[in-house]
C-alpha positions as CSV (number, residue, x, y, z in Angstrom):
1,X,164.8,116.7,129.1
2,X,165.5,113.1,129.3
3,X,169.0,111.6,127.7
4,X,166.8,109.6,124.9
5,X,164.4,112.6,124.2
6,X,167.9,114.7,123.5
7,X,169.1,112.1,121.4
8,X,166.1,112.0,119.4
9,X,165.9,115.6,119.1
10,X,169.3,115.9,118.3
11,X,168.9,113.5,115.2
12,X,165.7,115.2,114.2
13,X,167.7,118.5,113.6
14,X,170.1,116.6,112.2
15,X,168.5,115.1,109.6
16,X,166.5,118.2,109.1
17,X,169.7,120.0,108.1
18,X,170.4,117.0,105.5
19,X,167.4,117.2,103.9
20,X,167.7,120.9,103.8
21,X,170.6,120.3,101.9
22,X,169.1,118.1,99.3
23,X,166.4,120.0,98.7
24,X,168.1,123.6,98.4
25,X,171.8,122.6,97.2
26,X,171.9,119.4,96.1
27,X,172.0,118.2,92.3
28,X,173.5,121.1,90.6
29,X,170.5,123.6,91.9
30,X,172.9,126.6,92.8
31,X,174.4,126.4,89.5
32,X,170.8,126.2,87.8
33,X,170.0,129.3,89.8
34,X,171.9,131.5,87.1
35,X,170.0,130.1,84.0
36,X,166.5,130.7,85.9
37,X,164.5,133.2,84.5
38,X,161.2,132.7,86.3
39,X,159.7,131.4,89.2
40,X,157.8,128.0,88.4
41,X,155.0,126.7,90.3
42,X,153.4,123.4,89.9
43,X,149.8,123.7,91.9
44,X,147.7,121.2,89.9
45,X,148.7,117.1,90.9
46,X,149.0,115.3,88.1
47,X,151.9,112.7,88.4
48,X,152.6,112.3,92.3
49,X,151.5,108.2,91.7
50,X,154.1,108.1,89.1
51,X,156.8,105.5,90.5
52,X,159.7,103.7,89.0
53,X,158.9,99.6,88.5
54,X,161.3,97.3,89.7
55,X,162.4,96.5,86.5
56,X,163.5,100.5,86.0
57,X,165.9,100.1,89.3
58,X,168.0,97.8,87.3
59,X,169.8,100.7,85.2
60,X,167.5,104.1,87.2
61,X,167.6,107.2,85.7
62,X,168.4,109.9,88.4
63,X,164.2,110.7,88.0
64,X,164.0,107.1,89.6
65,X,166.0,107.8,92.7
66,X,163.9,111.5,92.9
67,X,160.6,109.2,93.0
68,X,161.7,107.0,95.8
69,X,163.6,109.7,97.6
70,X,160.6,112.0,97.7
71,X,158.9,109.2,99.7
72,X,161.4,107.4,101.5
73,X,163.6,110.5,102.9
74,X,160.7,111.6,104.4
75,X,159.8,108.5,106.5
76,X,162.1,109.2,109.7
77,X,160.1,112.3,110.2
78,X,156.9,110.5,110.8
79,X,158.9,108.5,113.6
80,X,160.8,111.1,114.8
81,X,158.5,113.8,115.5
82,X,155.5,112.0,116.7
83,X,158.8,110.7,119.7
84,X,159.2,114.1,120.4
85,X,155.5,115.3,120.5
86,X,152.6,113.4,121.1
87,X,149.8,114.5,118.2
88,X,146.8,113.0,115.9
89,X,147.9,111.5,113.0
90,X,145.7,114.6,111.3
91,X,147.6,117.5,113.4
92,X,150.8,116.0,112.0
93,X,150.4,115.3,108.1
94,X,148.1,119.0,108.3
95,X,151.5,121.0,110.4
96,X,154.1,118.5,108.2
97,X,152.2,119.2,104.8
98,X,151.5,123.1,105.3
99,X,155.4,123.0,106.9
100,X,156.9,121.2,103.2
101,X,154.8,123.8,101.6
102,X,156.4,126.7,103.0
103,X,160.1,124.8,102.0
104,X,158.4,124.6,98.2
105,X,157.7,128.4,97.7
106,X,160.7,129.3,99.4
107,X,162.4,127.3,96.7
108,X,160.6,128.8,93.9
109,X,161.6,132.3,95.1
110,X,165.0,132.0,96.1
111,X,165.5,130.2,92.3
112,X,166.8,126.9,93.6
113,X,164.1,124.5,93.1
114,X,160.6,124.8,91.9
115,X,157.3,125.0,94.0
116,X,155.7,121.5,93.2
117,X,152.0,120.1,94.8
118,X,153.5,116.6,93.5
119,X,156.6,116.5,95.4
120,X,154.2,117.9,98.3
121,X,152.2,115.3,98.7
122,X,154.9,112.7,97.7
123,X,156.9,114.4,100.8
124,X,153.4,114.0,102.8
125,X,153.0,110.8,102.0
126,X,156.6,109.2,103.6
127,X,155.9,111.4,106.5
128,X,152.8,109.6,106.9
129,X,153.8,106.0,106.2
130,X,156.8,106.9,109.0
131,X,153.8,107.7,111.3
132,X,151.6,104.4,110.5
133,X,155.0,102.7,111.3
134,X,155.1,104.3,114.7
135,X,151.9,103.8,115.6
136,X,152.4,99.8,114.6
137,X,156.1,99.1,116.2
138,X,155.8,101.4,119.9
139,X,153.5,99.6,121.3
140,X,155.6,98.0,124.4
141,X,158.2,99.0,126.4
142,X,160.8,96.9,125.0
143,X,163.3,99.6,123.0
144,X,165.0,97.1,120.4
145,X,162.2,95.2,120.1
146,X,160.0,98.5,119.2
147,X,162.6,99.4,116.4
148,X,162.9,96.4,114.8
149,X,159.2,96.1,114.4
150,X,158.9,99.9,113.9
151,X,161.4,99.3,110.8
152,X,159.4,96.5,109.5
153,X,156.2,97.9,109.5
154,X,157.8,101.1,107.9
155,X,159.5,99.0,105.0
156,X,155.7,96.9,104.1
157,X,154.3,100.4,104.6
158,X,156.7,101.6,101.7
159,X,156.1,98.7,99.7
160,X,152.3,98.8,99.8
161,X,152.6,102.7,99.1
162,X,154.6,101.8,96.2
163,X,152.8,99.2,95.2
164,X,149.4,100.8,94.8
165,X,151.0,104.0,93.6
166,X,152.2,101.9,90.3
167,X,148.8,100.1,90.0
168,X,147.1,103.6,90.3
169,X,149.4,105.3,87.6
170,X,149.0,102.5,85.5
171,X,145.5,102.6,85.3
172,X,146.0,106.2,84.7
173,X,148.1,106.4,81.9
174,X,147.4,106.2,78.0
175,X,149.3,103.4,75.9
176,X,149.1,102.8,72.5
177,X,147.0,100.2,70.9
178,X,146.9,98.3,68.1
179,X,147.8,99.8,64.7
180,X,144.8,100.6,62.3
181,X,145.4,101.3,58.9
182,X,143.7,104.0,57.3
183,X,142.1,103.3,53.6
184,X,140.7,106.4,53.3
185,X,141.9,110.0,53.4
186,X,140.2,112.8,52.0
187,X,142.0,114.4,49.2
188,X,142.2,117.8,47.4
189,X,139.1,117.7,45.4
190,X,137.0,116.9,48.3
191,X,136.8,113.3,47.7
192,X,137.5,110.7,49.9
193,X,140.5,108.6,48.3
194,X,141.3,105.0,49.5
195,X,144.9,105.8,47.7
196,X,147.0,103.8,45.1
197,X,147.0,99.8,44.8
198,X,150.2,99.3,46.6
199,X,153.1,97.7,45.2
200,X,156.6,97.0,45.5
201,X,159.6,99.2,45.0
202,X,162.9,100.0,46.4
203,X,164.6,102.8,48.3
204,X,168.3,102.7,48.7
205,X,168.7,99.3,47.7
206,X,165.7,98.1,50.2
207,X,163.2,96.2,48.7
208,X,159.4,98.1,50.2
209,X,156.6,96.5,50.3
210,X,153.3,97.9,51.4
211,X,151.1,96.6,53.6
212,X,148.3,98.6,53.5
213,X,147.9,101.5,51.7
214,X,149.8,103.9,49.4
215,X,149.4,107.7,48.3
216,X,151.1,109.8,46.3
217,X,150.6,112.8,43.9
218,X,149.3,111.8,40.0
219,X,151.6,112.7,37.1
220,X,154.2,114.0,39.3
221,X,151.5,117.0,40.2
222,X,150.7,118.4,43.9
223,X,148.0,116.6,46.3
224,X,146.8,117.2,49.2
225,X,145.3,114.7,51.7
226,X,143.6,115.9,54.5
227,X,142.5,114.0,58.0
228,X,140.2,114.6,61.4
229,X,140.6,112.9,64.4
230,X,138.0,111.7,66.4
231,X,140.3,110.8,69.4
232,X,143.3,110.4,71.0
233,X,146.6,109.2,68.9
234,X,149.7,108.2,67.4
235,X,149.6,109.0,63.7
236,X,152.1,107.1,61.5
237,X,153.3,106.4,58.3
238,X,156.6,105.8,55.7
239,X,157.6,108.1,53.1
240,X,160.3,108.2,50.4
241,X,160.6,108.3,46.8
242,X,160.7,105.0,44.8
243,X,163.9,104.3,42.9
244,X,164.6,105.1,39.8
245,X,163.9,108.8,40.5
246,X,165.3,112.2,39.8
247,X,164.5,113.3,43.8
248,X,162.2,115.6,42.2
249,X,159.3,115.9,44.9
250,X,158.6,116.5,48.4
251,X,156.2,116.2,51.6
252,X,155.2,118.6,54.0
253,X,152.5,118.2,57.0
254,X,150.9,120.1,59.1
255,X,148.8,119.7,62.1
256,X,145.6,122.4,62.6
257,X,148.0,124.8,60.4
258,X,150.9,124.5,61.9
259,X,153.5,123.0,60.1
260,X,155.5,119.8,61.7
261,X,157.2,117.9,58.4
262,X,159.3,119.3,55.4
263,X,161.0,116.7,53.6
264,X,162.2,117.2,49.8
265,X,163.9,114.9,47.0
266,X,166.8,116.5,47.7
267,X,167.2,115.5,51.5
268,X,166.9,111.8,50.0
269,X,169.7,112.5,47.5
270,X,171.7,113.9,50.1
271,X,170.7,111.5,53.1
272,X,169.9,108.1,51.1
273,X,171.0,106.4,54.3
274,X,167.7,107.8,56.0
275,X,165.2,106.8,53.6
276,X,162.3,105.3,53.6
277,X,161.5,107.0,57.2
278,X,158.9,106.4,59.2
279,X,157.1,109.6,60.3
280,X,154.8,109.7,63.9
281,X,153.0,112.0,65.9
282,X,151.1,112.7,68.4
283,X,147.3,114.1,67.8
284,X,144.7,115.0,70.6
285,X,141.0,114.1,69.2
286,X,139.7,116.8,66.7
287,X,143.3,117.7,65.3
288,X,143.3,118.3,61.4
289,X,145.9,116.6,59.7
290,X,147.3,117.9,56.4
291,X,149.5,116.1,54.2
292,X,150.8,117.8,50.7
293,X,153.0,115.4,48.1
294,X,154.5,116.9,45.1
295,X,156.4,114.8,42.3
296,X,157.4,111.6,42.8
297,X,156.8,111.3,46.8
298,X,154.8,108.6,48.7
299,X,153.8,107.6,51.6
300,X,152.2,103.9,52.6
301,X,150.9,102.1,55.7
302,X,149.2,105.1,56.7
303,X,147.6,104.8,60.2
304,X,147.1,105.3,64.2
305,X,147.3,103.9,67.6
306,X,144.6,105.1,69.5
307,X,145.4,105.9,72.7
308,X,143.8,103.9,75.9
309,X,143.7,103.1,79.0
310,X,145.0,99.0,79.6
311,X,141.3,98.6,81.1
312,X,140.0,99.4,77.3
């Protein structure tokens, strides 16, 4: 074996051993190994384009650094090996995918990681951007010159990757719209109700005035208001209980039966600071909504964001 195919052997193992490390030591995963319960594997891919913006390096969350690293610590692989072994670009991401594979279940069952397709194909994917670097910088017999190109082509490589990786997450993910009040909400008796004429009170010496609508419970009786979705959603609204008041009342919701909010008059008289709150959730299309007010509880500027694509 040649002097500059022992060196580059010798750094492949090498940096084998370090990434070993990372993947089966690193970040806290031997002490995690004693409050796992279960083995947990991740088959379906469902975030692998997800990648932290430039802006998000400026303070990165340690989730950040896992993005990048799960594509750029794999890079020197696709240089390395192809060095060592002369392949198709298909033999090598097939034997380096099925190989990273083999390193996920082995962390699932030995409790020190999790078996992820994501981090797969993220892993896959640097491999494969080292190899398209390769294939661009060797192509002379001039050593430095070969690396520096090599490490060019690698780092535009990584850009692009990153790059079309945001554009495609972002065209993948749900943000909220605009806000659309609701003026109608089915109430109790089976009628639809388009609420109380809103007006203006105060809550803990804040003056409140609706913008939209307002609902609350007749004569200081019980109510119930009732709502389908038809898509997607954020569901919002403000509740509290005008001032003066003798905090007697209270709210609860529930979503398909399942209750999410309990709030009575005497959280406010015990938590003024808190009130009026804004309340939001979450609904996926055909979820019934189920509001009850008793007493002197209201809510007001009752209403969703749809959820949609930026395209929409």
């Amino acid at each position: 074996m040649a002097k500059p195919r022992k060196l580059i052997f010798t750094l492949t193992v090498l940096y084998t051993f370090v990434i070993l490390f990372f993947m089966f030591f690193a970040f806290g995963r031997t002490d995690a190994k004693e409050h796992t319960s279960g083995y947990t594997f991740i088959f379906l891919p469902d975030s692998f384009f997800k990648m932290p913006a430039l802006s998000d390096l400026l303070h990165p969350a340690l989730m950040d650094l896992v993005d990048l690293g799960n594509i750029a610590a794999f890079i020197p692989f696709g240089l390395l090996i192809p060095l060592l072994y002369r392949m198709t670009f298909i033999r090598f991401i097939t034997l380096f995918f099925a190989s990273i594979l083999v390193l996920e279940t082995i962390q699932a069952l030995t409790f020190l990681g999790s078996f992820d397709t994501n981090d797969a194909i993220q892993n896959s994917v640097g491999a494969a951007i080292g190899f398209g670097a390769y294939k661009l910088g060797f192509r002379s017999r001039h050593v430095r010159r070969n690396m520096i190109l090599t490490a060019v082509s690698a780092f535009v490589l990584f850009v692009g990757v990153w790059g079309v990786f945001g554009m495609v997450d972002r065209a993948l993910t749900k943000e909220e719209g605009p806000f659309i009040a609701l003026n109608e909400l089915m109430d109790s008796s089976g009628n639809v109700s388009p609420g109380l004429e809103p007006e203006r009170f105060t809550i803990h010496n804040q003056d409140v005035t609706p913008r939209y609508t307002m609902y609350a419970a007749e004569s200081g009786d019980i109510v119930t208001f009732t709502y389908m979705t038809k898509e997607e959603m954020i569901f919002y609204f403000y509740y509290g209980m005008p001032e003066p008041t003798d905090y007697a009342g209270s709210i609860r919701l529930s979503v398909n039966g399942n209750e999410i909010l309990t709030s009575s008059g005497e959280d406010q008289r015990l938590y003024p600071e808190l009130f009026p709150d804004l309340f939001k959730i979450p609904l996926e299309a055909g979820s019934e909504l189920t509001i009850t007010l008793e007493g002197n509880q209201k809510i007001w500027d009752v209403g969703y964001r749809k959820m949609q694509y930026f395209w929409n």
